[in-house]
C-alpha positions in Angstrom: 11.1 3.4 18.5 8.3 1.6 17.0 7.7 0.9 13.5 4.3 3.0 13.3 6.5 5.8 15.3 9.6 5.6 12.7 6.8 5.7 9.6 5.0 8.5 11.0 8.6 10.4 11.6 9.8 9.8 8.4 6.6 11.0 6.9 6.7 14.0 8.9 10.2 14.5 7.7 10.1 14.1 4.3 6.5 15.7 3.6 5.5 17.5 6.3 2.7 16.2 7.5 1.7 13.9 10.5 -0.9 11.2 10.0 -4.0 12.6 9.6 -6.3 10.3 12.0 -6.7 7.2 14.0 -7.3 5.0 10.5 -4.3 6.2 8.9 -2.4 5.4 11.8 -3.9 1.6 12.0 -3.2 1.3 8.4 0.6 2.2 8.8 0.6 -0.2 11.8 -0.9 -3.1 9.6 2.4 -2.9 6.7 4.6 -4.7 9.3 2.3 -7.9 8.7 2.5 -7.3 5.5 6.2 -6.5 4.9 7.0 -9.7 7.2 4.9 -11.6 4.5 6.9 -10.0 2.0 10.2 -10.9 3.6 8.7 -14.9 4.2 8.6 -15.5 0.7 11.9 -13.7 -0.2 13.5 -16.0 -2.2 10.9 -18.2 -3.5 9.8 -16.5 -6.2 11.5 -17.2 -9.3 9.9 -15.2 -12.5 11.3 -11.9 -10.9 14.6 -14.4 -10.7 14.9 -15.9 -14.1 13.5 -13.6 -16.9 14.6 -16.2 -19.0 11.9 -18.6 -17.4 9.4 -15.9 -17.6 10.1 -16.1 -21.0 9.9 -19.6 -21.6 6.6 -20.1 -20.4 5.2 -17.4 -22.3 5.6 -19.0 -25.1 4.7 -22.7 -24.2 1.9 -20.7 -23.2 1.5 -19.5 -27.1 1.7 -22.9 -28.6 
């Protein structure tokens, strides 16, 4: 099953509805770009890591 297929079932599923026109569907077709780019920088981003470093820039940001 294709990802646009297994989104449109599970919205189906859990809201009853099917995808309402052709749009929709290209728009639902278009996340798998954008979770892939998601998953390609998985890893490299550290603030959401170190809260600690978030931190510490804030405040060499205040001084």
């Amino acid at each position: 099953m294709t990802f646009l297929a297994e989104t449109e079932a599970m919205i189906a599923t859990w809201h009853g509805v099917a995808a309402p026109n052709a749009t929709a569907r290209r728009l639902t077709a278009d996340l798998v770009e954008t979770i892939a780019a998601f998953e390609a920088v998985r890893g490299s981003l550290r603030f959401e890591d170190e809260p600690a470093s978030f931190e510490a820039a804030l405040q060499a940001c205040k001084e």
